[in-house]
C-alpha positions as CSV (number, residue, x, y, z in Angstrom):
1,X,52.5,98.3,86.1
2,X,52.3,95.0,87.9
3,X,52.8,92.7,84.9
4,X,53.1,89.6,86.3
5,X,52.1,88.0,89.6
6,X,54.4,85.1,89.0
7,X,55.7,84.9,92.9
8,X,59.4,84.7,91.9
9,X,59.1,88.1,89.8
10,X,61.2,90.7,92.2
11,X,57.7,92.6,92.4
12,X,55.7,90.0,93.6
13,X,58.5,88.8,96.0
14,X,58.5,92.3,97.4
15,X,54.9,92.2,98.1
16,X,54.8,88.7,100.1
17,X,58.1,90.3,102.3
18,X,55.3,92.9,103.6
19,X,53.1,90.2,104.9
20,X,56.1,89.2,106.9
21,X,56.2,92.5,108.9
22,X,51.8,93.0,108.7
23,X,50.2,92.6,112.1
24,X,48.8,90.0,113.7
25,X,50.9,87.8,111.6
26,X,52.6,86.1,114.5
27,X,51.2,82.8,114.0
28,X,49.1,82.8,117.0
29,X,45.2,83.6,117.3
30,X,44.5,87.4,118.2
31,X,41.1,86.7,119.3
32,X,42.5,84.2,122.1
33,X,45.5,86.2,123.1
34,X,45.9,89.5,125.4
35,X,47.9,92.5,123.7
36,X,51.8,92.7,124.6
37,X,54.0,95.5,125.3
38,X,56.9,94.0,124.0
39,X,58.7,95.3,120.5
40,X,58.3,93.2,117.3
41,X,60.8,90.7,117.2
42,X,64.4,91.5,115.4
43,X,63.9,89.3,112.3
44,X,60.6,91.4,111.5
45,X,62.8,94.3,111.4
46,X,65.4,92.5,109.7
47,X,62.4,92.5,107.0
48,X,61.9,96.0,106.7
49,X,65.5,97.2,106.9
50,X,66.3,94.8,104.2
51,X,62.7,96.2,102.2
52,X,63.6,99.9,102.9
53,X,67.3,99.3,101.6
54,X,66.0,97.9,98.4
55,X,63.4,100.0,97.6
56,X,66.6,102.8,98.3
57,X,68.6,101.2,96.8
58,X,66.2,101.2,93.4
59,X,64.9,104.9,93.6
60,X,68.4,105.8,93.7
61,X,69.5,103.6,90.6
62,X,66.8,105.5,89.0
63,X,67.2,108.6,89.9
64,X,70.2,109.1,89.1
65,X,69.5,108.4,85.7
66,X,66.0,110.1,85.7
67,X,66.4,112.6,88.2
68,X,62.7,113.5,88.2
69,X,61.2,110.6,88.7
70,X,59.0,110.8,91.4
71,X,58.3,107.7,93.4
72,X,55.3,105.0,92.5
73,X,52.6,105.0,95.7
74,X,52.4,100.9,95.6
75,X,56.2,99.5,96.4
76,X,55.4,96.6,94.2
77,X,55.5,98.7,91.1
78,X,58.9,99.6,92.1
79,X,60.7,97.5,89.8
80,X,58.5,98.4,86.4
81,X,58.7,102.3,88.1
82,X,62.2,101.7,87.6
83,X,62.6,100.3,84.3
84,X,59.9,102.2,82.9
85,X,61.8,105.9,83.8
86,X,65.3,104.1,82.6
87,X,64.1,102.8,79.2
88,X,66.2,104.8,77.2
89,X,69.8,104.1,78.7
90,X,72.6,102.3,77.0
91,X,72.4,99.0,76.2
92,X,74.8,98.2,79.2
93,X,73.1,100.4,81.8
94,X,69.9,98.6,81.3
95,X,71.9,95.3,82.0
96,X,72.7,96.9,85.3
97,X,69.8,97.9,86.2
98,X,68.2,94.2,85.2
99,X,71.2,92.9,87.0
100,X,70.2,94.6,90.4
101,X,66.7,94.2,89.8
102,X,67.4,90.4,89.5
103,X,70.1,90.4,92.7
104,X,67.4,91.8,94.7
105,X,65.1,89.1,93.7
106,X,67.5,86.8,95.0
107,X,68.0,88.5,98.2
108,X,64.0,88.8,98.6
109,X,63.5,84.7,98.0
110,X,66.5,84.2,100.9
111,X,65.1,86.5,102.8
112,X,62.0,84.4,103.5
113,X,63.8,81.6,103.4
114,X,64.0,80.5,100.2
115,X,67.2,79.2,99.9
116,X,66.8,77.0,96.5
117,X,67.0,80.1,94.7
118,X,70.6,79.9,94.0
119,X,70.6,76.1,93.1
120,X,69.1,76.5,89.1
121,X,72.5,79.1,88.7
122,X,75.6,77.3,87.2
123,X,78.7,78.1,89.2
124,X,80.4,80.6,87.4
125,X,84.1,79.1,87.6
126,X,83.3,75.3,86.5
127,X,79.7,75.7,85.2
128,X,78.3,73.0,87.2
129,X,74.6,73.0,89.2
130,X,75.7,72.4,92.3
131,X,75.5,75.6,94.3
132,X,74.2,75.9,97.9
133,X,73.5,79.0,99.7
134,X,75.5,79.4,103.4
135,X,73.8,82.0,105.1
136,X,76.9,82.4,107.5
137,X,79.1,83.5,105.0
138,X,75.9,85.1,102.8
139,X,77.2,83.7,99.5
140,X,76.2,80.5,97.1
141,X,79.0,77.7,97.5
142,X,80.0,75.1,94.8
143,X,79.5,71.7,95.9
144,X,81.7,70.5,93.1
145,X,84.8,69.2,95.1
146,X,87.0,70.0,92.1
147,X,86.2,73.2,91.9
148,X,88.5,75.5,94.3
149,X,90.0,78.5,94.7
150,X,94.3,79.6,94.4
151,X,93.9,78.9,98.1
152,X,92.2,75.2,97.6
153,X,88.8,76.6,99.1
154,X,85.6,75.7,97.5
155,X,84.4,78.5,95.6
156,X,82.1,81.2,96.7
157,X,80.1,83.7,95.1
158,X,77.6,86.9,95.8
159,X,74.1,87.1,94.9
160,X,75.8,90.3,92.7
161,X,78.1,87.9,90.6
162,X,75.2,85.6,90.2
163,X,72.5,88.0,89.1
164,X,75.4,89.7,86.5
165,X,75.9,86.1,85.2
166,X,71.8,85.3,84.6
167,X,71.6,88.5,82.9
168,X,74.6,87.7,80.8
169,X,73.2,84.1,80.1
170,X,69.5,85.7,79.4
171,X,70.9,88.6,76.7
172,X,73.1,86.0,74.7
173,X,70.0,83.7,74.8
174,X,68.0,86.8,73.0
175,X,70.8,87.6,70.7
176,X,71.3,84.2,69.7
177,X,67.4,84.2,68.8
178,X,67.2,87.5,66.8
C-alpha cells in the first residue's frame, strides 16, 4: 500500500489534510505562548468533517461491494484499501470507483487551498482550458465568454462531472494505446 508519495495522489493529499488539524500547528511558537481554553477554530473542523466524510464515504463504496472488508489502520492507505478489495468489479464499477477516488482528490487539493486543481481540466461543454474554481458557488466556471448555458450563464460544473470526464479522457487514452 502507499504506492506513490506524489503529493497530488488522493493518498498523499489525505495525509497533508491531517497536518492541518495536528496540534500545535497554529502558526505560532508553543514554547513562547500560554495554553488557551478556547475550541479549535471552525475551518480546523471543517478539515476533519470533510476527512471523516471521505474516508465514509470510501469504506462505504467498498463495502458495499466487499462487504467484509475490514478497514486499513493508516487512512492514507484508504484509497489502495479500496481498490485493492474492489479489483474484481465490472469494468464500469471500477470507473466509479476511480471516478470518486479522483473527485475526492480534487476536493482534498481545494480544501487546502489549492484552487489550480481544476484549471489543467477542459470544460466539458466547449473543451477549452479555461476553468476557474468559485468557491461560493463550489463549482469550476468556464472563463470562455462563448460558452453559456440555455439561460446565457457561463457554464458551471461539479468536481463529480469533472473527475467522471478525467476518467473518461484517461481510459480512452489506455484503449487507444492497447
Amino acid at each position: 500500500m502507499g504506492q506513490d508519495e506524489d503529493s497530488s495522489t488522493p493518498a498523499r493529499r489525505l495525509k497533508l489534510l491531517e497536518g492541518f488539524i495536528a496540534p500545535g500547528r497554529t502558526g505560532g511558537d508553543a514554547a513562547r505562548t500560554a495554553p488557551t481554553a478556547t475550541s479549535r477554530p471552525a475551518a480546523v473542523l471543517d478539515v476533519i468533517d470533510h476527512m471523516h466524510a471521505s474516508v465514509d464515504e470510501v469504506i462505504t463504496h467498498t463495502r458495499a461491494h466487499a462487504p467484509g472488508a475490514r478497514r486499513p489502520a493508516d487512512l492514507s492507505d484508504i484509497y489502495d484499501w479500496a481498490r485493492e478489495h474492489t479489483a474484481d468489479l465490472a469494468p464500469a464499477d471500477q470507473r466509479a470507483r476511480e471516478t470518486l477516488i479522483y473527485r475526492q482528490s480534487l476536493e482534498h487539493a481545494i480544501q487546502m487551498g489549492d484552487t489550480k486543481v481544476v484549471r489543467p481540466h477542459p470544460c466539458p461543454a466547449c473543451g477549452c482550458f479555461g476553468l476557474q474554481w468559485m468557491a461560493a458557488m463550489r463549482r469550476a466556471v468556464c472563463t470562455n465568454l462563448r460558452c453559456v448555458d440555455a439561460d446565457g450563464m457561463t457554464t458551471a460544473w461539479t468536481l463529480r462531472t469533472l473527475a467522471k470526464a478525467h476518467i473518461a479522457r484517461q481510459e480512452s487514452r489506455y484503449v487507444r494505446a492497447t
